[in-house]
C-alpha positions as CSV (number, residue, x, y, z in Angstrom):
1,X,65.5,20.4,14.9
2,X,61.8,19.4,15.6
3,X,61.3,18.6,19.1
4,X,58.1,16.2,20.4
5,X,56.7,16.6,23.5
6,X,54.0,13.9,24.9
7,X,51.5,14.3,27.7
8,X,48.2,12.8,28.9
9,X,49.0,8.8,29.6
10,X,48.6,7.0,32.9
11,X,46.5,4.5,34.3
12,X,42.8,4.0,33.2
13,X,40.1,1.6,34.1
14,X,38.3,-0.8,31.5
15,X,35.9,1.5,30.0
16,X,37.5,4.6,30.4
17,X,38.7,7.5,28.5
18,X,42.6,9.3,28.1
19,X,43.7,12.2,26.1
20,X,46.9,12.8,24.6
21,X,48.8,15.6,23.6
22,X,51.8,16.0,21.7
23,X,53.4,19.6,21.0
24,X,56.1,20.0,18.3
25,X,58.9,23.0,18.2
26,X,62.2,24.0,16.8
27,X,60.5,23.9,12.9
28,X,59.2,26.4,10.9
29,X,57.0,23.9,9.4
30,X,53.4,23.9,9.9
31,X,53.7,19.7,10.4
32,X,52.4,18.0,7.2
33,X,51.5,15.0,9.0
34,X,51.6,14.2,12.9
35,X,50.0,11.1,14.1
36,X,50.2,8.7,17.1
37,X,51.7,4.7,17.2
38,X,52.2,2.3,19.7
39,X,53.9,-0.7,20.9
40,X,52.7,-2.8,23.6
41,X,55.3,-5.6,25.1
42,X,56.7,-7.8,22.8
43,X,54.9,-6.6,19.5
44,X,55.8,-4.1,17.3
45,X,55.2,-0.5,17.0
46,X,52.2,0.1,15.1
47,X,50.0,3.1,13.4
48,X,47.2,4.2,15.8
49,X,45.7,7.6,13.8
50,X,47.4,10.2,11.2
51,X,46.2,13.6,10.9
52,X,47.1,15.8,7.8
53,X,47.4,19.5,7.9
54,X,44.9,19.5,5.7
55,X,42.8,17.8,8.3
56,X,42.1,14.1,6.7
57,X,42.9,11.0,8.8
58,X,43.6,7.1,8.5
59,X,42.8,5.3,12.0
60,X,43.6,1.4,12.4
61,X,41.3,-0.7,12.7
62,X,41.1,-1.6,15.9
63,X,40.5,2.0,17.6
64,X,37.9,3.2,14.8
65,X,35.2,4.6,16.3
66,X,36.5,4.3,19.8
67,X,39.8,7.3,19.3
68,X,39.6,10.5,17.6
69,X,42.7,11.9,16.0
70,X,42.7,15.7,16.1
71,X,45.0,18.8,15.3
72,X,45.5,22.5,16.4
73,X,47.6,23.9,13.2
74,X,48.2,27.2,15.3
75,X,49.6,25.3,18.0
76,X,51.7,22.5,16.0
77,X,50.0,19.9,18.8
78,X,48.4,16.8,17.6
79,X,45.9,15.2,20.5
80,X,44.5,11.5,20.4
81,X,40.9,11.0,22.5
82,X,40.6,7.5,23.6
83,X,37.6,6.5,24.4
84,X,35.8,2.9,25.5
85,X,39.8,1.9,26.1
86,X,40.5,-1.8,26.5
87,X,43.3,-3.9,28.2
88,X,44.5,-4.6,25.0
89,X,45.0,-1.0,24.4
90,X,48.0,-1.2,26.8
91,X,51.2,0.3,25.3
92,X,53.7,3.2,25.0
93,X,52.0,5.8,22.8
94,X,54.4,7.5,20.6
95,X,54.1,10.8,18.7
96,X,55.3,11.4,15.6
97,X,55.4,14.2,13.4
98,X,56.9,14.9,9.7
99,X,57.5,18.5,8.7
100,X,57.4,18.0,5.1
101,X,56.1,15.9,2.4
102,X,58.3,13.0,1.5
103,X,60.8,14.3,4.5
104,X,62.2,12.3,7.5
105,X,59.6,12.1,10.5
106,X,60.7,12.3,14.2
107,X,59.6,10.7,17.4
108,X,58.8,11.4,20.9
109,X,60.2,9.9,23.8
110,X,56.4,8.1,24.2
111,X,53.8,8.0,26.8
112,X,52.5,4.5,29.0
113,X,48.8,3.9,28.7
114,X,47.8,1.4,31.1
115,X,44.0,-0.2,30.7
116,X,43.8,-1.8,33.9
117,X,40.7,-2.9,36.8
């Protein structure tokens, strides 16, 4: 059973820059896709970055050129810089990873940024 573990949220001024990590375990798989979403208070969850194994990525709009989805196959962890971060970037960041193509993906327990003067 794949197992997500988050790190790297907490508080952060206007400005500022965070880096997550997410680890995945308990698979054999290599990860065909792990990416990160997030929900901030009262919306709903939403796609951040993907990152295939293969190494292409889809960003949303809002963070291009501001986050950079990356991966370390070896290490099944998936890490998101954010950089320039805004108040509005204020959420839970979630990990998510699925093993396989066209198989079930699973979800970590999630991270709180805060973007914050």
């Amino acid at each position: 059973q794949v197992q997500l573990v988050e790190s790297g949220g907490g508080l952060v001024q206007p400005g500022g820059s965070l880096r997550l990590s997410c680890a995945a375990s308990g698979s054999s798989s290599s990860m065909y896709e792990m990416g990160w979403y997030r929900q901030a208070p009262g919306k709903q969850r939403e796609v951040v970055a993907v990152i295939r194994y293969g190494g292409d990525t889809n960003y949303a709009d809002s963070v291009k050129g501001r986050f950079t989805i990356s991966r370390d196959n070896a290490k099944k962890t998936v890490y998101l810089q954010m950089n320039s971060l805004k108040p509005e970037d204020t959420a839970i960041f979630y990990c998510n990873a699925r093993p396989f193509v066209n198989g079930p993906s699973v979800w970590g327990q999630g991270t709180q940024v805060t973007v914050s003067s």
